[in-house]
Residue, then its C-alpha position, 0 to 999 in steps of 0.5 A: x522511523x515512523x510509521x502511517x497508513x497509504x491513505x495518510x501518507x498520500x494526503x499529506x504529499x498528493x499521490x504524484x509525489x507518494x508514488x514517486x516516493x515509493x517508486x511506483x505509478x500515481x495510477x497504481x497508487x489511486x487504485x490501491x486507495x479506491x479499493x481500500x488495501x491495508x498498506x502502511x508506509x515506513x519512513x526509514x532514517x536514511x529518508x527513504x520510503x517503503x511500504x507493506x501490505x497486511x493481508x489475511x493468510x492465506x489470502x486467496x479463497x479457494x473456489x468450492x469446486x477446486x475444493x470438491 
């Protein structure tokens, strides 16, 4: 198995192919890279492909009036 970032990844194959490759959309991809997730792409030994977000914990910010 190795291990690299969505941005690699998707130099390597274009994000047509990187998005075939990960059953998702090219749009979706190009928008995770424009807005810089934090993902990382495993090629596993069967040749398939997954991916996984490292996000903070926890990852959403409370307002400070539901925190009132």
């Amino acid at each position: 198995m190795s291990r690299t970032t969505l941005h690699e990844f998707a130099r390597q194959y274009g994000q047509t192919k990187a998005a075939a490759l990960l059953g998702m959309t090219q749009s979706s991809l190009n928008k995770a890279l424009r807005v810089g997730r934090d993902i990382y792409v495993t090629k596993h030994i069967d040749g398939t492909y997954s991916a996984e977000e490292i996000r903070p914990f926890p990852c959403q910010v409370q307002s400070k009036k539901s925190a009132a």
